[in-house]
C-alpha positions in Angstrom: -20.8 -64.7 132.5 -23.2 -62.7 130.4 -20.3 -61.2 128.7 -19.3 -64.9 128.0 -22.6 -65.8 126.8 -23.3 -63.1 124.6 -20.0 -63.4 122.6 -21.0 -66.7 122.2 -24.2 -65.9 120.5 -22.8 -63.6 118.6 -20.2 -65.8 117.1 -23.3 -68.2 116.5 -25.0 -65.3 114.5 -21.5 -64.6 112.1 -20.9 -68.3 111.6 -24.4 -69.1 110.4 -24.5 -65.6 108.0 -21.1 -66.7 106.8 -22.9 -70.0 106.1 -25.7 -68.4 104.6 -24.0 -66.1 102.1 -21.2 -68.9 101.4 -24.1 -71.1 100.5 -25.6 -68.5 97.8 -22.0 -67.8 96.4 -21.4 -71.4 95.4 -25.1 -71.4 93.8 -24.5 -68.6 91.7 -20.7 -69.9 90.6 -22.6 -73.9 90.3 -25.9 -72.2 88.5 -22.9 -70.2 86.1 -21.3 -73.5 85.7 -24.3 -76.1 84.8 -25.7 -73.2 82.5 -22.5 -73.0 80.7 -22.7 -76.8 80.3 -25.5 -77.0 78.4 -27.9 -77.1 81.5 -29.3 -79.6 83.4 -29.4 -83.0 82.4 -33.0 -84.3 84.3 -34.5 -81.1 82.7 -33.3 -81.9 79.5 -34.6 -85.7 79.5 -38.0 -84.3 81.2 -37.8 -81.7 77.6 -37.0 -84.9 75.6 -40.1 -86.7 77.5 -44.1 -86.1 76.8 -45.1 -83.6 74.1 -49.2 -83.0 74.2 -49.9 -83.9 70.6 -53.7 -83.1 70.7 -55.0 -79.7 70.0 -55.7 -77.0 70.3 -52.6 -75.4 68.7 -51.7 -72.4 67.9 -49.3 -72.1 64.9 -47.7 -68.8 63.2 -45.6 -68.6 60.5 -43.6 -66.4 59.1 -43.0 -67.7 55.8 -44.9 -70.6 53.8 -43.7 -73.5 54.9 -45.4 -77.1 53.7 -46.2 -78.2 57.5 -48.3 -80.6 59.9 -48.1 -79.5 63.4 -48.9 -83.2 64.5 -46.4 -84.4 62.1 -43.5 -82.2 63.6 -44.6 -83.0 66.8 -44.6 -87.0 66.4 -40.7 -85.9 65.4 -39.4 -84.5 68.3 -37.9 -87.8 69.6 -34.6 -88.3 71.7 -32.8 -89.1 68.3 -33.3 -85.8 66.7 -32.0 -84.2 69.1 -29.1 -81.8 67.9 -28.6 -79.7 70.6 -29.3 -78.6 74.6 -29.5 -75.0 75.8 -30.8 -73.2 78.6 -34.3 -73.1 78.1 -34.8 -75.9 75.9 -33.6 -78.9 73.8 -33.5 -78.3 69.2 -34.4 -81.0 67.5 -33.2 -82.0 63.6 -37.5 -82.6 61.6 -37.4 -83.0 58.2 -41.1 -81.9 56.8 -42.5 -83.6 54.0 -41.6 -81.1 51.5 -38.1 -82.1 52.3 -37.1 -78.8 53.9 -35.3 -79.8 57.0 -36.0 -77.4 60.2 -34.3 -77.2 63.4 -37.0 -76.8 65.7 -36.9 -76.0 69.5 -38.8 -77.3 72.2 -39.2 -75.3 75.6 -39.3 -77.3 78.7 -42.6 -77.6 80.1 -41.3 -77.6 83.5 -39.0 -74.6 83.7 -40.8 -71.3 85.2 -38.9 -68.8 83.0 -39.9 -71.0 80.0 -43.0 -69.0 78.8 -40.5 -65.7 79.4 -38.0 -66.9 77.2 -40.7 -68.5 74.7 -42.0 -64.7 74.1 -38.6 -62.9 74.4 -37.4 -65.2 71.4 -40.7 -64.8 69.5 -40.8 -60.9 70.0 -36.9 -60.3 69.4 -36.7 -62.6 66.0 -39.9 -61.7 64.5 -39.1 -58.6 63.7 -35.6 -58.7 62.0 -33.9 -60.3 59.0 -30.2 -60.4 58.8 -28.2 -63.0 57.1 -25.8 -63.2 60.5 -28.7 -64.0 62.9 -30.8 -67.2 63.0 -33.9 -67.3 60.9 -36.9 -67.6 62.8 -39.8 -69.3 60.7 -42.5 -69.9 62.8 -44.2 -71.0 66.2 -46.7 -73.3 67.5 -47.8 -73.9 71.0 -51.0 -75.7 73.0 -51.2 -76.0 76.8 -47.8 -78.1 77.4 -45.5 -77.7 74.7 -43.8 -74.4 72.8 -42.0 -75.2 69.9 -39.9 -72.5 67.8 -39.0 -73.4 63.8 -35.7 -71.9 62.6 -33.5 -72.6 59.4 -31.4 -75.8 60.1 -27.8 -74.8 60.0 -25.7 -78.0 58.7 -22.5 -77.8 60.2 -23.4 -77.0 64.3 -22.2 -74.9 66.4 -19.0 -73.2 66.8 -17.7 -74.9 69.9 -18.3 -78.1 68.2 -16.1 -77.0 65.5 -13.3 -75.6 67.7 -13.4 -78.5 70.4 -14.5 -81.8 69.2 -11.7 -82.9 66.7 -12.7 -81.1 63.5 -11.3 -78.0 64.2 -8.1 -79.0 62.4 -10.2 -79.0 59.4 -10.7 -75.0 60.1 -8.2 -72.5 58.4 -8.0 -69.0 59.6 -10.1 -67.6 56.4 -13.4 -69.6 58.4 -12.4 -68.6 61.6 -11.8 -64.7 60.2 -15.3 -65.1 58.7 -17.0 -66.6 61.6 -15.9 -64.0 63.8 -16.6 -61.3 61.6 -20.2 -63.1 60.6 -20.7 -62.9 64.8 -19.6 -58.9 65.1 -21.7 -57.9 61.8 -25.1 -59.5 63.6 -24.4 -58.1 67.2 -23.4 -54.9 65.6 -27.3 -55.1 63.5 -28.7 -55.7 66.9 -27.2 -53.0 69.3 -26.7 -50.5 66.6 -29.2 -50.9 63.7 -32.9 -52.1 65.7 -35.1 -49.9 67.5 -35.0 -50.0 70.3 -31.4 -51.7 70.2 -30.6 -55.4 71.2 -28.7 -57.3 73.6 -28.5 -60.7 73.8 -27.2 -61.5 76.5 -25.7 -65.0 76.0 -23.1 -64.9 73.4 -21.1 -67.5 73.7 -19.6 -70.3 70.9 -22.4 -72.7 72.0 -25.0 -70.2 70.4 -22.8 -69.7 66.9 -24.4 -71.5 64.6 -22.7 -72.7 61.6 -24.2 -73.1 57.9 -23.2 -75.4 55.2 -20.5 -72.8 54.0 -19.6 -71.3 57.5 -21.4 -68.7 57.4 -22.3 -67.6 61.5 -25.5 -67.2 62.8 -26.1 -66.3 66.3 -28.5 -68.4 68.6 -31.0 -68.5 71.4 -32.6 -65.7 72.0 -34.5 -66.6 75.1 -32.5 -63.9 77.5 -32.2 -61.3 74.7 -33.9 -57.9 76.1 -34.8 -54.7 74.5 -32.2 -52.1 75.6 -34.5 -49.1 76.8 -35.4 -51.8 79.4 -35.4 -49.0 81.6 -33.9 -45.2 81.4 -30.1 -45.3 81.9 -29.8 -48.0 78.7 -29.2 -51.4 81.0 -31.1 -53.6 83.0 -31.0 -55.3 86.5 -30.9 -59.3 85.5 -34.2 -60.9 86.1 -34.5 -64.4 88.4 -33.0 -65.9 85.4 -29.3 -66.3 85.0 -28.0 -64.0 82.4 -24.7 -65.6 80.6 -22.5 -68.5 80.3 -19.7 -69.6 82.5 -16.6 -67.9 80.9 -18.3 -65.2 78.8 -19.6 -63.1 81.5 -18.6 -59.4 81.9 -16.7 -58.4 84.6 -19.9 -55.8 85.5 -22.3 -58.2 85.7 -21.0 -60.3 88.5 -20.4 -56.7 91.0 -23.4 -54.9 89.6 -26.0 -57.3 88.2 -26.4 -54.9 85.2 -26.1 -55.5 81.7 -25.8 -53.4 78.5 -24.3 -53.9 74.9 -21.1 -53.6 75.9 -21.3 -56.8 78.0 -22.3 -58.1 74.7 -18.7 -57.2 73.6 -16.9 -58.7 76.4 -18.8 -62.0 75.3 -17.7 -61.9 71.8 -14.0 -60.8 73.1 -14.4 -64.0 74.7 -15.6 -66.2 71.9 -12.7 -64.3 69.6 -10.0 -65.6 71.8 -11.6 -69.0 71.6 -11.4 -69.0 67.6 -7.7 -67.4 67.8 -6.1 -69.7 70.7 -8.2 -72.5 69.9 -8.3 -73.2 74.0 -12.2 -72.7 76.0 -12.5 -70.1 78.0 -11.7 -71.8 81.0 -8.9 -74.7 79.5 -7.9 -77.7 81.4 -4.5 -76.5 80.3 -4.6 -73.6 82.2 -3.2 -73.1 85.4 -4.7 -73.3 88.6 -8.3 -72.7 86.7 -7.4 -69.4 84.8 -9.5 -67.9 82.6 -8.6 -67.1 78.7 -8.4 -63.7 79.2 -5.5 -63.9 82.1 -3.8 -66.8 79.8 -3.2 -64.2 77.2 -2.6 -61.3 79.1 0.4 -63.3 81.7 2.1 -64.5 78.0 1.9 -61.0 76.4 3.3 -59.3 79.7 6.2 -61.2 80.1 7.3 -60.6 76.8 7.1 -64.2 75.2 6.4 -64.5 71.8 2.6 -63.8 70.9 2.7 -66.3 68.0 2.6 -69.1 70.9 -0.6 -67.5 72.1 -1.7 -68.8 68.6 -3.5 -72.2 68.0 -1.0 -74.6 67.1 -2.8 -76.0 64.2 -3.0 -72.6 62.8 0.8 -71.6 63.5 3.2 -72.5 60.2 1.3 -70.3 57.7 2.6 -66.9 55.5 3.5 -64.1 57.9 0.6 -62.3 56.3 -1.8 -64.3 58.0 0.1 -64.8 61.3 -0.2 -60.8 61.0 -3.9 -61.0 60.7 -4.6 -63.6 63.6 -2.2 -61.4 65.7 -4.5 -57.9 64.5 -7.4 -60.1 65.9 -5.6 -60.6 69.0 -5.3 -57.6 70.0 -9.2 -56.8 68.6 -10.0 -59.7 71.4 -8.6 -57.8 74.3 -9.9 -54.5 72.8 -13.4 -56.2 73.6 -12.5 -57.6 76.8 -11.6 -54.6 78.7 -12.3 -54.7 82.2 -14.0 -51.5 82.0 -17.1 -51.5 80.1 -16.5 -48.0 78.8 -13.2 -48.9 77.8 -14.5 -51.7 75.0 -15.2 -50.8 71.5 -18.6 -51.0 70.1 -19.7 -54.3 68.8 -19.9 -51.3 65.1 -16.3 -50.5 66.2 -15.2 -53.9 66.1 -16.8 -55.5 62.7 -15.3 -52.4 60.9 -11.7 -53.5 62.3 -12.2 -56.8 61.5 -13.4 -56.3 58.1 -10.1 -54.1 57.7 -7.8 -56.9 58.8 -8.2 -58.9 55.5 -9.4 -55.9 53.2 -6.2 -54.5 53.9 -3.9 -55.1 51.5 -0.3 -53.6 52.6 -0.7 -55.8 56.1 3.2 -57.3 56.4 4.2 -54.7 54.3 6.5 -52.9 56.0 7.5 -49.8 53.7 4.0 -49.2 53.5 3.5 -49.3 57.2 5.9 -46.6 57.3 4.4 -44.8 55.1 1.6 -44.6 57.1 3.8 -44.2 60.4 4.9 -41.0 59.0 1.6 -39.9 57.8 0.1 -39.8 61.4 3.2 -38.3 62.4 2.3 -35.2 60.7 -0.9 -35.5 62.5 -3.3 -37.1 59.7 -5.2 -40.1 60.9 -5.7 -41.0 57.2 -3.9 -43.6 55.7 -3.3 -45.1 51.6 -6.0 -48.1 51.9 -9.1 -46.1 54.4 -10.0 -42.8 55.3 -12.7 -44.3 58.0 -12.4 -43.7 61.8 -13.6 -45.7 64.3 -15.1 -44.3 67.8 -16.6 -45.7 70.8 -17.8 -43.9 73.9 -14.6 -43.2 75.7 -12.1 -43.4 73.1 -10.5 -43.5 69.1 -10.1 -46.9 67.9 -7.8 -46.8 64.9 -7.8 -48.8 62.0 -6.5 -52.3 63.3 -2.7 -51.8 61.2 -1.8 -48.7 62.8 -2.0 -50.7 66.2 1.2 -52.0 66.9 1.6 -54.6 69.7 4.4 -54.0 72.1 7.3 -56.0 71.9 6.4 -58.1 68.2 8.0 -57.0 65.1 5.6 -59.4 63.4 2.3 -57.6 64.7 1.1 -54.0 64.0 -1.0 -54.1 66.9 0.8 -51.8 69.9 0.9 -50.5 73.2 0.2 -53.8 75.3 -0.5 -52.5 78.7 -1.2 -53.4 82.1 -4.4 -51.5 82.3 -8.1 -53.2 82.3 -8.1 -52.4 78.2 -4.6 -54.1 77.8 -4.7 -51.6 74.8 -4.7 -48.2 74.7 -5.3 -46.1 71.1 -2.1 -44.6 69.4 -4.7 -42.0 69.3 -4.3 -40.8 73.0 -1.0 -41.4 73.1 0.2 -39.1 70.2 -2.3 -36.7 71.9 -0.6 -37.1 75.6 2.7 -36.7 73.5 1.4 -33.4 72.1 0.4 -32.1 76.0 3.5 -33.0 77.3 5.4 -31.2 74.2 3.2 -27.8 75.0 
C-alpha cells in the first residue's frame, strides 16, 4: 500500500515538472515567434497612445538639425507610423526645415525599454558608416524616449522581398544589399573598439535608401563584445533574435558572439537569393530555409531551382553569381559557430563575386584550376586570402559546388558547414599522398 502510494506521488511530481518545463518551452518558441512578428500588438497601440508633451526634456543632437521637441512630439500620431519593432514603434516627422526624420518612440510600458534606449544611444553615437543607420539625436522627459535617425525612403528589406515589389528587384540590388549588410557588420565586429554585435539581424532591420543602399537597424540588443572575458555574453531577460535568424548556439547555450551575427546574415542572404522567409508557408511540414536548401542540394536537383523564380531567365553570368552567393549563405550558416566565416571574410567574397571578371569563363577557370594545382593559391584577377578562425576561405570562384557545371562553388557536404575549403581538401590530398 505505501509502495502504491508513493509511486503515485511520484508520478504526480514528473507529470507536473513535465508540465512545468513544457509550459516554459512553448514561451520561449511563442516569445521567439511574436518578436519575429514585429511584437506585440497591445504594446504597440499603448507606444502609439499618450506621449507627455510637457517638459522638462532633455534633447542631444548630434548634428544641427532645425527642430522643436514639442513640435516632433505633437507628430508622433498613429498615421506616421512606418514601422513596429521590439522595443518601440518609428514614426515618418517631417521638421519644418523640410528634412524628414524617422524618429523612434520607446514604449513607456516595457521594462527593458530604458536598457535598450541607452544600448542604442551608446552603440550609435559613436560610429559613422554609410552601411549603418544614422543616428541624429535624442530627447527624453519622464514618459517618453524618442531616437532621431535619417529617414530611409524605400523601407525595409522584408518589405521589399515579401509584399509585391520584390519583382521590381534585379539581382544587381539584391547583390548590393547584401553586400551593403556584410560591409556594416563586418565595421562593427571587426573595425570598433571594443567590437560590436548586434544581435538582431534580420531583413526587418535592413533598411533601404532612395537608391538601395542598406542600412542596418535597431540597435536596442546590440552589446559591446568584451561583455565579459571569453568574447560572448549570456543573454539578458530580454529575448535576443528573431524567429528564423537565430543561431543554432544560442538556443543550447544561451551565448552569443559575432559569429551568431553571421548565422543571421546567412539567413537574411538566403532570403534575398530564394526569395522565400525564413520559415515559408511553402515549406514542408514547417522547415526552415536553411534545411530547404540543404534537402534540394543533397539530392542532386538542380540549384538553379533553389533560385527565386523572378530572378531565374537571366545571362549564365549572373545565374553564376547568385549561385557563388549561395554557397556564401551556407558558408555563414554553419551549424558550428567556428565553422562560419567572419562577417570580414564574407564582404571580401561577396565583393569578389561581381569584381570578378572571368566568372562563366571557363578557360580561365582552368587556368586558375591548374594554378592551385601546382600549389599557388593566387589567381589572374586577386592575390587576397581570406581566413577565419578555423579555416581558409578561398576566393568565392575557386569554390565549385558539387554536382553543377553552372556554379564554381564546390564540395556540397553533409557536414554542419555544408561547405568545406578546397583549401583542406588539396591539403588532406597532400597527407594521404605522403
Amino acid at each position: 500500500m505505501r509502495h502504491s502510494t508513493a509511486a503515485r506521488v511520484a508520478m504526480i511530481v514528473l507529470l507536473c515538472t513535465a508540465g512545468v518545463l513544457l509550459l516554459a518551452a512553448l514561451y520561449v518558441v511563442v516569445g521567439a515567434k511574436r518578436h519575429g512578428a514585429g511584437g506585440d500588438h497591445e504594446s504597440d497601440l499603448e507606444a502609439d497612445g499618450d506621449v507627455e508633451m510637457g517638459p522638462p526634456w532633455e534633447v542631444t543632437l548630434f548634428q544641427k538639425l532645425e527642430l522643436s521637441i514639442s513640435d516632433v512630439a505633437k507628430s508622433l500620431i498613429p498615421g506616421s507610423v512606418i514601422g513596429r519593432g521590439r522595443s518601440g514603434v518609428v514614426h515618418r516627422v517631417e521638421i519644418p526645415s523640410g528634412t524628414t526624420l524617422a524618429v523612434k518612440r520607446f514604449r513607456s510600458s516595457e521594462k527593458c525599454s530604458a536598457a535598450s534606449f541607452s544600448s542604442e544611444i551608446a552603440t550609435l553615437a559613436s560610429i559613422r558608416h554609410r552601411n549603418i543607420v544614422r543616428l541624429l539625436g535624442w530627447g527624453a522627459n519622464r514618459k517618453t524616449k524618442l531616437l532621431f535617425y535619417s529617414y530611409m525612403a524605400n523601407g525595409n528589406l522584408a518589405s521589399l522581398l515579401h509584399e509585391g515589389s520584390a519583382g521590381l528587384v534585379e539581382w544587381d540590388t539584391r547583390l548590393k544589399i547584401a553586400l551593403g549588410v556584410a560591409e556594416g557588420l563586418a565595421y562593427l565586429h571587426h573595425d570598433c573598439v571594443p567590437a560590436i554585435v548586434h544581435r538582431d539581424v534580420k531583413a526587418h532591420n535592413i533598411l533601404l535608401g532612395e537608391r538601395y543602399e542598406a542600412c542596418l537597424a535597431d540597435f536596442g540588443l546590440a552589446r559591446l563584445l568584451d561583455d565579459d572575458q571569453n568574447g560572448s555574453f549570456s543573454a539578458n531577460p530580454q529575448f535576443a533574435g528573431s524567429y528564423g535568424y537565430i543561431a543554432p548556439e544560442y538556443a543550447s547555450m544561451l551565448k552569443i558572439t559575432e559569429k551568431s551575427d553571421v548565422y543571421s546574415f546567412g539567413v537574411v542572404l538566403l532570403e534575398i537569393i530564394t526569395g522565400k522567409k525564413p520559415v515559408d508557408p511553402s515549406f514542408p511540414d514547417g522547415q526552415h530555409v536553411i534545411q530547404w536548401v540543404r534537402d534540394h542540394l543533397k539530392s542532386k536537383k538542380d540549384p538553379v531551382e533553389i533560385l527565386d523564380p523572378k530572378l531565374q531567365g537571366h545571362p549564365d553570368i549572373l545565374i553564376q553569381e547568385m549561385l557563388q552567393a549561395l554557397g556564401i549563405s551556407l558558408l555563414c550558416t554553419s551549424t558550428r559557430a567556428d565553422d562560419r566565416p567572419s562577417m570580414k571574410d564574407v564582404a571580401a567574397l561577396l565583393k569578389e563575386i561581381r569584381q570578378d571578371p572571368t566568372i562563366g569563363n571557363d578557360s580561365q577557370k582552368l587556368n586558375n584550376n591548374k594554378k592551385l594545382d601546382n600549389g599557388s593559391t593566387t589567381n589572374t584577377t586577386t592575390n587576397t586570402t581570406y581566413s577565419s578562425s578555423s579555416m581558409a576561405v578561398k576566393p568565392a570562384e575557386l569554390l565549385l559546388l558539387q554536382g553543377s557545371s553552372r556554379c564554381s562553388l564546390t564540395n556540397y557536404s553533409s557536414s554542419s558547414a555544408g561547405y568545406v575549403s578546397e583549401n583542406n581538401t588539396n591539403n588532406n590530398n597532400k597527407n594521404n599522398n605522403q
